[in-house]
N, C-alpha and C positions, 0 to 999 in steps of 0.2 A: 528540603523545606516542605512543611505540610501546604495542602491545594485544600482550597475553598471549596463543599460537596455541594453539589448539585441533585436533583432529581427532576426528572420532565413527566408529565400526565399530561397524555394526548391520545386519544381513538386512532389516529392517521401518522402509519408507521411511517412516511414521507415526511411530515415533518421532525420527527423525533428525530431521524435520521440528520435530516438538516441542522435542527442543533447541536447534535453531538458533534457534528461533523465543523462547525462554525468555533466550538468547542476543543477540538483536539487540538493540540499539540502546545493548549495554552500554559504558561508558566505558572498562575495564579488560579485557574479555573478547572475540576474535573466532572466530566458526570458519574456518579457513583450507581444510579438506578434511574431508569428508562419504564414507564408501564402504559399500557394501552385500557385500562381502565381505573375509574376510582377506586374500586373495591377491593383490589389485590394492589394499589397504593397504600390505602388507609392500613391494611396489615403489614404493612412491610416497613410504617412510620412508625407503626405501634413498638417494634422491637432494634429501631435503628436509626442515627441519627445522620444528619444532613445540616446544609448550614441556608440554603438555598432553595425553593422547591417553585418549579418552574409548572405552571397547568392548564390547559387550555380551559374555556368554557363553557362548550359544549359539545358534552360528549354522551353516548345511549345508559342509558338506567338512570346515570347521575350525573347530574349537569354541574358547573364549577361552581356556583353561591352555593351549591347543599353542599359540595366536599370542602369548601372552604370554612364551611360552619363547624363538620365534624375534623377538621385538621387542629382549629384553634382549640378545639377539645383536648385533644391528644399535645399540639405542641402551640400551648400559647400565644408564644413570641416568634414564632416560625417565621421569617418573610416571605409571601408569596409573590410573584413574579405572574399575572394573567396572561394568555395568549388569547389572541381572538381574532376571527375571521372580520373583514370590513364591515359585513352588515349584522353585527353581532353586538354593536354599541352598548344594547341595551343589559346586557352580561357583562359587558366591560363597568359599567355604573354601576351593577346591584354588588359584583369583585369587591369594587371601592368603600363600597357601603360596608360589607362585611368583613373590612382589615386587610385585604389587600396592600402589598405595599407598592407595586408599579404597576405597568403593564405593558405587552407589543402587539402589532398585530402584525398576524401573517403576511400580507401581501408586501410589507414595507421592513422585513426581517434580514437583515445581512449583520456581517461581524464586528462590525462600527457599532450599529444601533444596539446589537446584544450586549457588548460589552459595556456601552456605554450605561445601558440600563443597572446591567451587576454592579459597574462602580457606584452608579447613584445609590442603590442598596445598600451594598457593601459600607459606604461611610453612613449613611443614613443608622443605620444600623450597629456602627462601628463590629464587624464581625472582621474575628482575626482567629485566623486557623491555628489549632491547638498541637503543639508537637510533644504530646503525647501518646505514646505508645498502647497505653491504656487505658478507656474512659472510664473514671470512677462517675459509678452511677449513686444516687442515692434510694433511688426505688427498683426493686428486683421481682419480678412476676414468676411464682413457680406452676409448673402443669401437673408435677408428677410428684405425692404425698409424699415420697418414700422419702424426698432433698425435704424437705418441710420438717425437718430434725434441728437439735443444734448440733450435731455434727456436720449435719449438712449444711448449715448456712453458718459456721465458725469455716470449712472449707472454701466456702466462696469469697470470706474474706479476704481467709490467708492467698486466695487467687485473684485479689481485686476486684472483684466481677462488684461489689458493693462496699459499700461504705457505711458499715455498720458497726461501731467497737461497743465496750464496754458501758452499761450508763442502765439506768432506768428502761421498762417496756412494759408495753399494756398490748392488749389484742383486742380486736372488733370482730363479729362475725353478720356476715352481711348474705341475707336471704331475699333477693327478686320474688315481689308478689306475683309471679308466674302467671299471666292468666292471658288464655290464647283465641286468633280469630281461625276461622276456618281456612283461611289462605294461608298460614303457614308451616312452617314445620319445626313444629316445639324443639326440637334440640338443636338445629342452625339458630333458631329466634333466642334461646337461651346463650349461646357461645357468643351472638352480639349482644346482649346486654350486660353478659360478663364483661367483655370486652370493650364497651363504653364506660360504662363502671371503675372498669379500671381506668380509662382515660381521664375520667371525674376527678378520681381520689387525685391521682398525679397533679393535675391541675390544681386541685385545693391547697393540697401540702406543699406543691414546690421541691426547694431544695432546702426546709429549713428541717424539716425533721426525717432522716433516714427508713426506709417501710420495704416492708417485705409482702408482698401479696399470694396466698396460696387457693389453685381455684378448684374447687373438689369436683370429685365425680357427678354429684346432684348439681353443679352446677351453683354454688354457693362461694363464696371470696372470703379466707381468712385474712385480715390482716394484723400485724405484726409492726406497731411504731417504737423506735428507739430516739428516746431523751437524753441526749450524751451531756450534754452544760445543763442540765435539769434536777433541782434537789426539791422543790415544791410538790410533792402529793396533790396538796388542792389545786395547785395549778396544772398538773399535767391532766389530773381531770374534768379541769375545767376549758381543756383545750380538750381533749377525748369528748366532752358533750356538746360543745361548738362545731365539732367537727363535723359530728354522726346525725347532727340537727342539719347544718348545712349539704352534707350527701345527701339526707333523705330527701331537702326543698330540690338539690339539682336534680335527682334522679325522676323526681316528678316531671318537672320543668321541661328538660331531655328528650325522656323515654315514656311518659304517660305512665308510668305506672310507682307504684308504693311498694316500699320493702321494709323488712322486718330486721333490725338490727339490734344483736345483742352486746354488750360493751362491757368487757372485764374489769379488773382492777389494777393497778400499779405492781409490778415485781421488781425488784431489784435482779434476779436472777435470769437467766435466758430461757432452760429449761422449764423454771415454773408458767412463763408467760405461754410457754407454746404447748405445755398440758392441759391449760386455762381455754387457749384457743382452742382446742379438743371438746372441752366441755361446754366450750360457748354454741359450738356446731349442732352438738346432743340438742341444747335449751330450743335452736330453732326448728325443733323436729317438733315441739307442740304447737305450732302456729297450725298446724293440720285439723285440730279443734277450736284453739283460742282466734283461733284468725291471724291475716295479717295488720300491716301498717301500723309498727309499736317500734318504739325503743324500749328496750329490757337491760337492766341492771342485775349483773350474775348473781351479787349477795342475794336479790331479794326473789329469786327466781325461784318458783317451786314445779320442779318439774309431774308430768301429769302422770297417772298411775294406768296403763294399756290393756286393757281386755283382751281372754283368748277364746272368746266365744265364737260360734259358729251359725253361719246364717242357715234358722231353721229349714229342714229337710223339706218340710208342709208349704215354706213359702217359697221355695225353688218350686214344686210340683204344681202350686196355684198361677206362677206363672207363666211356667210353660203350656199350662191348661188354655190358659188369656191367650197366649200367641198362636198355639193350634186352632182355634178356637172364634180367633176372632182380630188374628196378626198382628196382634200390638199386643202388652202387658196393658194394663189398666193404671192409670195414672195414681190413685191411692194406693194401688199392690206396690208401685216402685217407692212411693214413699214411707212405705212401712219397709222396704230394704233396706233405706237408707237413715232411716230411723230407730231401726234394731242397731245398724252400726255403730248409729253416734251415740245412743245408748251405752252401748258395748264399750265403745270407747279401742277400737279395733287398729293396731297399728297401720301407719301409712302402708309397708308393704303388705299384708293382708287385704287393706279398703282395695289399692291397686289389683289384687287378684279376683278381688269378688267383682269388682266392676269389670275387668274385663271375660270373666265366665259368665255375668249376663248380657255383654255384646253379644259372646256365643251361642247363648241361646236365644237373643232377639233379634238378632241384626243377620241377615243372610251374608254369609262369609266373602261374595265375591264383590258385592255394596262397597263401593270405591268411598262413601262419606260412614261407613261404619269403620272401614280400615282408616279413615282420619280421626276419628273420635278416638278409634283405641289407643292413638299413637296420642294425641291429647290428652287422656285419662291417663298413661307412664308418667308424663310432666309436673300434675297438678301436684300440690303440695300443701293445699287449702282445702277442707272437705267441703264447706259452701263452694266456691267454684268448680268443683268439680258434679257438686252435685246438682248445681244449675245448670251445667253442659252438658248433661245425660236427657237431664226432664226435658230443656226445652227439645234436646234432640226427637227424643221420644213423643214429644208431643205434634213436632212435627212430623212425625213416621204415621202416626195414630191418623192425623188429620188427611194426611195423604193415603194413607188407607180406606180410608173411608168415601174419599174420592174417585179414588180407582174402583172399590167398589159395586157403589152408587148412580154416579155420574149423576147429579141431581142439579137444579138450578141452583143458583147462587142464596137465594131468599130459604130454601130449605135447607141446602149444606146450612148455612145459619143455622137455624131450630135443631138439626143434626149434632150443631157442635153445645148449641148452649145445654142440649139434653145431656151430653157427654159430663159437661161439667158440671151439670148440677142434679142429677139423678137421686141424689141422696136425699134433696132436701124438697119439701112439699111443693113442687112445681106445676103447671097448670098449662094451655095453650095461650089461655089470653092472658098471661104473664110475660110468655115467650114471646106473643103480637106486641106485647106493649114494648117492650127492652126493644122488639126491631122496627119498630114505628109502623106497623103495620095493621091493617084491618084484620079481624079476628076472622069474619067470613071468608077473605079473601086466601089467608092462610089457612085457616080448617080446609078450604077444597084443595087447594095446590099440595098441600101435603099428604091428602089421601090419593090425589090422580098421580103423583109421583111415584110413593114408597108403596100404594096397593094398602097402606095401612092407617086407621085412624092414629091421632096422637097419641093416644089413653093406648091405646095394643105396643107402640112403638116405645111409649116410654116404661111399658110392662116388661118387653123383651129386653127391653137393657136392663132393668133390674132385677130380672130373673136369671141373666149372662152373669152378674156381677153375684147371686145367689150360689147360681154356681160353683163359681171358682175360690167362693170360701169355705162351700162344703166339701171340695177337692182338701181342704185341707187336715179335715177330721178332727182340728184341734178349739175352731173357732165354737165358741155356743150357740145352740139357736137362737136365742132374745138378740146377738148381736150381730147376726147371719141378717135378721129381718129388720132390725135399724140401718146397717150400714148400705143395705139393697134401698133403704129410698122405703120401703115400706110401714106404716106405721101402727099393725094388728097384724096376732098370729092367722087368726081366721081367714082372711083377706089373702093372705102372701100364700099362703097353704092354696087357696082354688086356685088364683093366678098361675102357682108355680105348677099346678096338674094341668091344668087349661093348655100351658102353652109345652111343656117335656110329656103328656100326657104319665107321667110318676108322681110319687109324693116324694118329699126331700129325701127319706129315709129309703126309700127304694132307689132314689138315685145317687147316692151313697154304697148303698149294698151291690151297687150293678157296676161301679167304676172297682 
């Protein structure tokens, strides 16, 4: 006769021990899995069934109400059974709050009270152990593309692993708006949102309609549902739009963040639906321009046409000029990077290469926060977030430069940074006093006793640095050389720029 399964989640192998042991030799009751943390629970639910799940409440990383919230994810109807120390009441009430079905606590735990708690369950519940040899599932998760066949999944059939026969099928292709913080590490942070995702779906669907889920390399979820009692067209996709509407509100909800999902058509055949799902994959590979958070309809898709251009020679060379020169690139140089790109219209893996060749030549290779950025910049899949987590990076490098530098008070770092920003455009001191509420005397003297230098010489040198690094380029014109430095006459820019390189533009041109 089949035994009722069990699973214990406890930190304190004393008492996991204790229950197993209150446990053995019962008629009716087995433990089938024992674990000393939440984390390598929740993966072992994810692929395995239990009729029982026994868990304490507090325990390190993840306390019992959070693994209780992500269990009812994963298995619904699960009954949970809380363990709790005497002064832990207050765990034992938040359990109850969030679908707990009992509870014990440690100090008052012998084999009377255990079992008596399982029966209360047990009929509460009405659970009765299944003697079957084999669980037919109706949802199947595959890791490895190659099963993602219909030979591969007509096999898992004919081996029960699912329950999938003949009938109608449509595909969904599901793309996480990927977008990361600095603590963590984009491809564990991608494999759990796969991995909630998939808890999602299951949850939505149930057991009414059979699915197949395939999770690709990028990190992306085909699925794969079968309509077997289903001959409505517009109803099957009118349940395919309910569906893909209702994942995207949960995944918000969940996991904070917004995905991009593309939604196929109806096939009668198995083979045409999982060629569809192939081509659904292709459609979210332009969300890298068009952006995320869309539902897309395969008919009306028109995929984007990829540029094989190269980022010119002249703007690599301007900004390695910026970074010898003055250790940071120039914050309009990086946007003219990343402006020729989206221009270009430059496939994901190329954006990927070029961005991580200007780590290499901006970021010092042993910069523990530049090796986190590059491993962030592999993940992105969005050219706006990836191109906001460079600038800001860079801005903050630029800024910390200039501090290391410097070391100025706080009221000039200010007038430091707002010259940075705005060097281009007709700026003044008693502009910069005004924006920092500040007296204009009082700032004219602190800033010459600090930098040694008036403002008018200060904010010359930056715009003759920034004249520079565009005649490093040999391609820019002069009228735009002398706009874009913040100057507004040739004559003007011409003394400045000998005053302060003691050359004329054209001799400092000829001498690089």
């Amino acid at each position: 006769m089949e035994k009722i399964k069990l699973a214990i989640i406890d930190d304190e192998l004393i008492s996991r021990n204790m229950i197993k042991k209150l446990i053995q030799g019962n008629e009716q009751y087995e433990v089938a899995a024992d674990f000393a943390d939440g984390k390598s629970a929740v993966e072992w639910l994810r692929c395995n069934e239990i009729d029982i799940l026994l868990c304490d409440m507090q325990m390190p990383e993840m306390n019992g109400v959070d693994l209780l919230r992500i269990i009812h994810v994963i298995h619904e109807y699960l009954p949970v059974i809380v363990i709790s120390g005497f002064d832990n009441f207050d765990y034992v009430r938040g359990s109850l709050v969030n679908g707990a079905a009992n509870y014990l606590l440690k100090h008052e735990l012998t084999e009377k009270s255990l079992l008596q708690v399982l029966e209360q369950v047990r009929e509460k519940y009405h659970i009765v152990p299944e003697e079957k040899a084999v669980c037919r599932r109706t949802g199947y998760c595959i890791y490895d593309r190659k099963d993602y066949t219909k030979e591969g999944i007509e096999k898992m059939v004919r081996e029960q692993k699912i329950q999938f026969g003949a009938g109608n099928y449509a595909s969904l292709a599901i793309s996480p708006d990927y977008r990361f913080s600095e603590r963590v590490n984009p491809e564990e942070f991608k494999r759990d949102v796969c991995s909630t995702i998939m808890d999602i779906l299951a949850q939505i669907l149930g057991t009414e309609y059979p699915f197949i889920i395939c999770q690709t390399k990028k990190f992306h979820l085909l699925v794969l549902l079968c309509f077997q009692e289903v001959n409505s067209t517009l109803y099957m996709m009118n349940i395919m739009k309910k569906l893909t509407t209702r994942l995207q509100k949960q995944i918000i909800r969940i996991l904070d963040l917004t995905s991009t999902i593309a939604m196929g058509i109806v096939h009668t055949g198995l083979g045409n639906a999982l060629a569809e799902s192939e081509e659904l994959d292709e459609i979210l590979e332009d969300k890298l321009y068009l952006g995320g958070n869309r539902l897309i309809s395969a008919p009306l898709a028109r995929k984007i046409t990829y540029g094989n251009g190269e980022i010119p020679a002249a703007l690599w060379k301007q900004m390695e000029f910026e970074k010898k020169n003055q250790g940071v690139a120039e914050m309009s140089t990086l946007n003219e990077f990343f402006d020729f790109m989206e221009k270009e219209r430059l496939p994901h893996k190329r954006v990927t290469e070029c961005c991580l060749e200007l780590m290499r030549l901006l970021c010092p290779e042993e910069a523990a926060e530049c090796k986190k950025l590059s491993e962030r910049i592999k993940g992105y899949e969005i050219f706006e977030l990836l191109r906001e987590d460079i600038m800001d990076f860079m801005n903050r490098e630029r800024i910390l430069q200039e501090k290391k530098k410097y070391r100025y008070s706080p009221l000039v770092n200010q007038v430091i940074e707002f010259v940075g920003k705005n060097y281009q455009e007709d700026i003044s001191l008693e502009m910069c006093a005004a924006q920092l509420d500040s007296s204009y005397t009082h700032l004219s003297r602190a800033f010459k006793q600090e930098t040694g230098m008036r403002f008018v010489e200060y904010l010359n040198r930056q715009r003759v640095s920034k004249a520079e690094s565009l005649l490093i380029r040999g391609e820019v014109p002069m009228k735009e050389i002398v706009e874009r430095s913040g100057f507004r006459n040739y004559n003007y820019f011409f003394k400045v720029f000998k005053e302060i390189t003691g050359m004329k533009p054209g001799e400092f041109v000829a001498k690089i």
